[in-house]
Backbone as JSON, one array per atom type, in Angstrom:
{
  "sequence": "XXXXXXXXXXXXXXXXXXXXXXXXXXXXXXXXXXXXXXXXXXXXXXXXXXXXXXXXXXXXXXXXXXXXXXXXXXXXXXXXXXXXXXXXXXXXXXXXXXXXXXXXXXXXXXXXXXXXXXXXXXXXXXXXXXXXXXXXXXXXXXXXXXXXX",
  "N": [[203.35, 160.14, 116.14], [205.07, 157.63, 117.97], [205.39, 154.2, 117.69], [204.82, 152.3, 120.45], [203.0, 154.05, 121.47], [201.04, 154.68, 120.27], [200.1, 151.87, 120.62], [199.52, 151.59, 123.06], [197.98, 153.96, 123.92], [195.79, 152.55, 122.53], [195.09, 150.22, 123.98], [194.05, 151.18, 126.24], [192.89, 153.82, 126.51], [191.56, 153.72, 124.48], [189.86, 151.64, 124.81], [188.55, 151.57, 126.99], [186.75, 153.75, 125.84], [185.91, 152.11, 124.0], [183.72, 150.75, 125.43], [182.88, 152.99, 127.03], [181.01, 154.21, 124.99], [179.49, 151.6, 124.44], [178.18, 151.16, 126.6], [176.76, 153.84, 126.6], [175.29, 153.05, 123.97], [173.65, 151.39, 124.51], [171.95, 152.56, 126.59], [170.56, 153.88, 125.35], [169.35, 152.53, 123.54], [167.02, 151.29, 124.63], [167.55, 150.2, 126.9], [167.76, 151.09, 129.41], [168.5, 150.35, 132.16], [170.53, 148.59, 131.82], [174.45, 147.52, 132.05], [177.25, 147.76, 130.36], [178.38, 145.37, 131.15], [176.25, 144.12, 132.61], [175.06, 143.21, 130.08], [177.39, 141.76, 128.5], [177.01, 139.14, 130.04], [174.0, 138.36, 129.57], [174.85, 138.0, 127.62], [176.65, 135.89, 126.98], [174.89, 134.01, 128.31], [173.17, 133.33, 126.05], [174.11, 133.26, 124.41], [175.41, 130.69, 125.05], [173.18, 129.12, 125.19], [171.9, 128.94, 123.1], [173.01, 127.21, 121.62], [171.66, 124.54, 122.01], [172.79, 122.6, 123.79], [172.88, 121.88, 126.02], [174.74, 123.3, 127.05], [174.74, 125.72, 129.31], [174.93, 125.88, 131.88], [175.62, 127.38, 135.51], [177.86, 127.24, 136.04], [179.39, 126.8, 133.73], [178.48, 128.9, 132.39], [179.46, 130.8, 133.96], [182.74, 130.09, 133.53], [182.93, 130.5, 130.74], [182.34, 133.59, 130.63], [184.76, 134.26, 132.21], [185.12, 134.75, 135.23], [184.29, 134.45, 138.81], [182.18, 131.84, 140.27], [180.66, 132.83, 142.18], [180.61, 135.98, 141.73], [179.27, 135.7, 138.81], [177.44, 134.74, 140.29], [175.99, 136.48, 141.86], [175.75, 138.62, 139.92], [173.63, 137.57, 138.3], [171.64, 137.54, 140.15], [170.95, 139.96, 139.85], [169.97, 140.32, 137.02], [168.02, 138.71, 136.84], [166.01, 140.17, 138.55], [165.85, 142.48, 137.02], [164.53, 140.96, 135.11], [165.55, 140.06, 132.96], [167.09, 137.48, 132.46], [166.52, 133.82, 133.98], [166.95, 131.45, 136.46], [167.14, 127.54, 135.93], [166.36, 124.78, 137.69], [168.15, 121.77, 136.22], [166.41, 118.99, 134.74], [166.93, 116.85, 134.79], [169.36, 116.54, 136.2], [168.86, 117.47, 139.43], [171.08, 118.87, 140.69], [172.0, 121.0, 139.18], [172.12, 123.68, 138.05], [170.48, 125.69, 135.39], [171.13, 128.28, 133.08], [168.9, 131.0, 131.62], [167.88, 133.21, 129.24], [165.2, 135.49, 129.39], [162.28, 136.72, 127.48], [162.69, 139.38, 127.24], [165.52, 138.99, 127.55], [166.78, 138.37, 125.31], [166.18, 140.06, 123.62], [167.46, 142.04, 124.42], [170.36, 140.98, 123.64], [169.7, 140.65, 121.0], [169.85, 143.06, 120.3], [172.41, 144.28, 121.12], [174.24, 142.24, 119.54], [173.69, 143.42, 117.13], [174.58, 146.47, 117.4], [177.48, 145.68, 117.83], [178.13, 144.44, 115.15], [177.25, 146.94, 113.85], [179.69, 148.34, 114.79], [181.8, 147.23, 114.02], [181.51, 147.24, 111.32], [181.55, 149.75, 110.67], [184.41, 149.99, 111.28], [185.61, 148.53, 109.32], [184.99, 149.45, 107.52], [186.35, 151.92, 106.73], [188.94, 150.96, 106.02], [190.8, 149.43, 103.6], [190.41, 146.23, 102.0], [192.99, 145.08, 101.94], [194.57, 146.17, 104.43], [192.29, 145.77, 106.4], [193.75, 143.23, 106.73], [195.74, 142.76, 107.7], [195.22, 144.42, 109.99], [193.41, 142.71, 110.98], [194.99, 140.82, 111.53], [196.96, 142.02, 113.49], [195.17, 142.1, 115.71], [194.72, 139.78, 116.61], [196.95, 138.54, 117.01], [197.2, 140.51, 119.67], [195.26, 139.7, 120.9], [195.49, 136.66, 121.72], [198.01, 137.52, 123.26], [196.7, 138.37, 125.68], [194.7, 136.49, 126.14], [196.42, 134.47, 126.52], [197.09, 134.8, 129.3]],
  "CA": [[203.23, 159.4, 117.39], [205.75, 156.38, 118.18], [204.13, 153.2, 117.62], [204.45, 152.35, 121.42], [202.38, 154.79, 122.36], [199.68, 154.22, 119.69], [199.54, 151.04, 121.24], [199.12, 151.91, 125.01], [196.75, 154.67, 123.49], [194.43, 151.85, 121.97], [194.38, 149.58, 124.8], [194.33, 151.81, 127.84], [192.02, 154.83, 126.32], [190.7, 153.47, 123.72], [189.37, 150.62, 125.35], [187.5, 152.34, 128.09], [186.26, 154.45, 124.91], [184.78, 151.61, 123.32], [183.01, 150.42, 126.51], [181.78, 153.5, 127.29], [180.28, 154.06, 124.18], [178.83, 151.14, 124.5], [177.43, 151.79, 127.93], [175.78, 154.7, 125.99], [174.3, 152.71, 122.95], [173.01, 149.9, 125.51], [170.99, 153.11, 127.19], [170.26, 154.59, 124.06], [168.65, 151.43, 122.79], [165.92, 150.9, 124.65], [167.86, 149.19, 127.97], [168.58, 152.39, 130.14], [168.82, 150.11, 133.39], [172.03, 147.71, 131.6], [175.42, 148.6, 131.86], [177.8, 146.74, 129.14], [178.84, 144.06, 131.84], [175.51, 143.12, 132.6], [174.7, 142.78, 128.54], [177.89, 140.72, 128.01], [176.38, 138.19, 131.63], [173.4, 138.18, 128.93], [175.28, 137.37, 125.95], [177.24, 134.19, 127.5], [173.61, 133.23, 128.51], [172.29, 133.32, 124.75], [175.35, 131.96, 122.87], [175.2, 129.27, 125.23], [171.64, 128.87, 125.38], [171.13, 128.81, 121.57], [173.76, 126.23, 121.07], [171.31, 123.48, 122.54], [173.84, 120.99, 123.51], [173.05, 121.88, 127.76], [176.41, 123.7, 127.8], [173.88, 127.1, 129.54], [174.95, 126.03, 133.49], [175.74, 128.36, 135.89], [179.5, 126.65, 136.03], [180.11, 126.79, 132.05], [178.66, 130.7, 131.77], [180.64, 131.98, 135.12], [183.81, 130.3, 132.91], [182.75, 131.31, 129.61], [183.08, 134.64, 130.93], [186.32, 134.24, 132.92], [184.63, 135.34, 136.47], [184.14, 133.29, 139.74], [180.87, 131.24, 140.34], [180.17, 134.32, 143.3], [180.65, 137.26, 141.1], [178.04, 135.43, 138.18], [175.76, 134.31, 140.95], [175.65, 137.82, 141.81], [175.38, 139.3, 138.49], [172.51, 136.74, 137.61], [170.33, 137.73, 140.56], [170.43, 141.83, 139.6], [169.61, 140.47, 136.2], [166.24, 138.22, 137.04], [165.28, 141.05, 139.0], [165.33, 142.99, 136.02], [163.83, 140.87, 134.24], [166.37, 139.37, 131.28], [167.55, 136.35, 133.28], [165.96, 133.72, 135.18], [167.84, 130.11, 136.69], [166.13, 126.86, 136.17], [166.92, 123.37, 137.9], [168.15, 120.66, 135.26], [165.09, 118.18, 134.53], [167.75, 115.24, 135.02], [170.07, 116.15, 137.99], [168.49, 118.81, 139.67], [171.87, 119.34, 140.99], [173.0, 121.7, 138.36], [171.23, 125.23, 137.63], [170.67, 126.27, 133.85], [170.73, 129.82, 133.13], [167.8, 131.01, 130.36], [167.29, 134.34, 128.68], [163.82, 135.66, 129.02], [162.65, 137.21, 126.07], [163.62, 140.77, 127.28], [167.17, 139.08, 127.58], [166.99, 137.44, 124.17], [165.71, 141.16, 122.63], [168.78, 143.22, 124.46], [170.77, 140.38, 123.3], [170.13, 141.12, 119.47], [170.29, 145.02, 120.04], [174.27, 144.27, 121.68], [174.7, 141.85, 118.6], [173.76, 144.93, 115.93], [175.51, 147.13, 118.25], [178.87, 144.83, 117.57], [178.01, 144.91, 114.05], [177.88, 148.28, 113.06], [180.8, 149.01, 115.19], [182.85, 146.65, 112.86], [181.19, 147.41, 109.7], [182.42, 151.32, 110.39], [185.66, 149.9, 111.01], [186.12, 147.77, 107.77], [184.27, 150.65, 105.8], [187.41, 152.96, 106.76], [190.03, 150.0, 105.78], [191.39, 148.78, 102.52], [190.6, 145.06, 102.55], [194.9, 144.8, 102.45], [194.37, 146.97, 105.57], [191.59, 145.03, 107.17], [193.43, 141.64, 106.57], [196.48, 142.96, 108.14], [194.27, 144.71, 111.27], [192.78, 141.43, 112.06], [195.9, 140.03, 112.34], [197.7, 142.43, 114.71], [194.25, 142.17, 116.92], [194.83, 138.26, 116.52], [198.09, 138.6, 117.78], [197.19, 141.09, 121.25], [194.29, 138.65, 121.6], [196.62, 135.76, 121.76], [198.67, 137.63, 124.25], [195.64, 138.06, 126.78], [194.43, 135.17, 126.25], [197.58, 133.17, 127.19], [196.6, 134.81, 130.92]],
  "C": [[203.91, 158.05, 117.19], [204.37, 155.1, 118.22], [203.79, 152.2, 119.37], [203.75, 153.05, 122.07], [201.0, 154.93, 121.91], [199.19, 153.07, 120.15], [198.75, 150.91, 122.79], [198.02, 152.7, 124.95], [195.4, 153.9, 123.13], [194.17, 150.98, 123.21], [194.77, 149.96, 125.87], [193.21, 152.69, 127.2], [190.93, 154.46, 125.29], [189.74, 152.3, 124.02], [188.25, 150.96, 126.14], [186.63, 153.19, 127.11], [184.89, 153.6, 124.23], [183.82, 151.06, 124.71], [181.94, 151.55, 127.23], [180.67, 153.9, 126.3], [179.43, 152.68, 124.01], [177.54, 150.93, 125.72], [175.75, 153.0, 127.23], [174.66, 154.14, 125.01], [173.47, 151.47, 123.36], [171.23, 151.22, 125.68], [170.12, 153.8, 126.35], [169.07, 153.33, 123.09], [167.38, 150.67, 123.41], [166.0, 150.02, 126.7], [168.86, 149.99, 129.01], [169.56, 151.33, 132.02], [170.06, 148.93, 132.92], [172.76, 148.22, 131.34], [176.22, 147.2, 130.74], [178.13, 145.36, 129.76], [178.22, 143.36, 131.84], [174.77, 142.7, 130.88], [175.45, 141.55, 128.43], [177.42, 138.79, 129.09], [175.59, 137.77, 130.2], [173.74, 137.34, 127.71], [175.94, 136.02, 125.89], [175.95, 133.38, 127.49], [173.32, 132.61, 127.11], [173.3, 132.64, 123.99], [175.37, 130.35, 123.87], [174.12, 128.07, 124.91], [171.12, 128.07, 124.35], [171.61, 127.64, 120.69], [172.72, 124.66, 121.38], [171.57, 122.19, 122.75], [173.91, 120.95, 125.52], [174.08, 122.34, 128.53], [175.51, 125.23, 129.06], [174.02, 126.51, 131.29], [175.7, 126.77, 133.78], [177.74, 128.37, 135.67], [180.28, 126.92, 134.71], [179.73, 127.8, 131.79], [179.88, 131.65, 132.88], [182.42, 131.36, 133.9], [184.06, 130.62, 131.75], [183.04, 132.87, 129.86], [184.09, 135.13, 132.04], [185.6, 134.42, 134.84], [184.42, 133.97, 137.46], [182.48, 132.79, 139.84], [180.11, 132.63, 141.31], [179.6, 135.32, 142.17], [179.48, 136.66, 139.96], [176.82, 135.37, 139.32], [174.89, 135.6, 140.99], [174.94, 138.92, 141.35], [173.77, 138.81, 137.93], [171.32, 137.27, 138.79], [169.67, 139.08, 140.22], [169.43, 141.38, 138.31], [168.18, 139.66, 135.95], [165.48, 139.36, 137.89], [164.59, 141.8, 138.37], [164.95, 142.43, 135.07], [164.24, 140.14, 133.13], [166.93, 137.96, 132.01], [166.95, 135.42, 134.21], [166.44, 131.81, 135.04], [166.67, 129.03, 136.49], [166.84, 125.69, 136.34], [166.63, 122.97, 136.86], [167.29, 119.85, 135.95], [165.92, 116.95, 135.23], [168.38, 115.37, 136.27], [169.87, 117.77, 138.19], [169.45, 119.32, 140.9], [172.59, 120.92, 140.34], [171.8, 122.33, 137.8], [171.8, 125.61, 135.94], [170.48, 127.59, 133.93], [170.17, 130.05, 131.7], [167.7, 132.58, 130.4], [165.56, 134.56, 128.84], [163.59, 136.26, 127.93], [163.14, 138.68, 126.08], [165.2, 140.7, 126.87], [167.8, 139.28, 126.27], [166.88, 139.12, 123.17], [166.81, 142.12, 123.08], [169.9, 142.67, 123.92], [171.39, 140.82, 121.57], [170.37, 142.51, 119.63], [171.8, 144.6, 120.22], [174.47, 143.73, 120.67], [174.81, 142.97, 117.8], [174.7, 145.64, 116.29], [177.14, 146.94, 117.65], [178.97, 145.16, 115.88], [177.99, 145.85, 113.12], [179.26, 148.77, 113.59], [182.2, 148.25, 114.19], [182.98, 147.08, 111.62], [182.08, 148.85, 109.87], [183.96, 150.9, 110.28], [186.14, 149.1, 109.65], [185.58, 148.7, 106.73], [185.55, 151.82, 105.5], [188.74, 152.36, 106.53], [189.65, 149.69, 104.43], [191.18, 147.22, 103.15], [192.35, 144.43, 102.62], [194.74, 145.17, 104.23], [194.05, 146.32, 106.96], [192.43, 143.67, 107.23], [194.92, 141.89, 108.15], [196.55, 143.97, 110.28], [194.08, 143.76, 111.83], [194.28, 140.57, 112.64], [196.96, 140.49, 113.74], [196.71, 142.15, 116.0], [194.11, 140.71, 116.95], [196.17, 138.42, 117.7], [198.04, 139.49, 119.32], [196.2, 140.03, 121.79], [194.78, 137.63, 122.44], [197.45, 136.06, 123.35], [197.74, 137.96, 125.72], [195.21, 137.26, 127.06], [195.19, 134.0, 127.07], [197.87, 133.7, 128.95], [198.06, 134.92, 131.3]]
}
């Protein structure tokens, strides 16, 4: 297989591959009613959250994860419904909404971390660290090129 086509293969099929598998090990883990989108909503929450520096408003998670203030608001009310999410006016200018993990959030949170974790570990267990050093850097380099939008 040409190496253009291993590429289009990894991020076109394989992509949707790892997502749905993760879809699966979300429902599989204890958190049948989250799909991987609303985990990662979760996971902006908690890396922000945990940093305790007040970066956790609604403004700095909708651009932490690239999306419009709408599409989070959105996302954030399915997810206090269910339970892992819930907004709270800042103490100081109760202009500006914090977004907080409940502890459901905080407990699907670490399952998606593990989750991430074994899915790496398999991949560096099937690499030569030459292999792996030279992996990270081609997935450095597509990163790079998404990134730059």
């Amino acid at each position: 297989m040409g190496q253009e086509k291993i590429m289009n293969q990894f991020l076109v099929e394989i992509f949707h591959e790892v997502l749905r598998r993760e879809d699966a090990a979300i429902a599989s883990g204890g958190f049948p009613n989250l799909s991987a989108r609303e985990m990662h909503v979760i996971e902006a929450v908690c890396v922000l959250e945990s940093r305790g520096t007040g970066e956790n408003s609604s403004t700095e998670v909708a651009g932490q994860l690239g999306v419009t203030a709408g599409t989070l608001s959105a996302a954030v009310k399915v997810l206090e419904r269910k339970g892992y999410l819930y907004r709270q006016r800042d103490e100081r200018d109760k202009r500006i909404v914090r977004l907080r993990a409940t502890e459901a959030g905080w407990e699907a949170n670490r399952f998606h971390e593990k989750f991430h974790q074994e899915m790496i570990q398999a991949v560096l267990n099937a690499l030569t660290p030459e292999e792996a050093a030279v992996f990270s850097k081609a997935l450095e380099a597509i990163g790079n090129f998404f990134l730059r939008g």
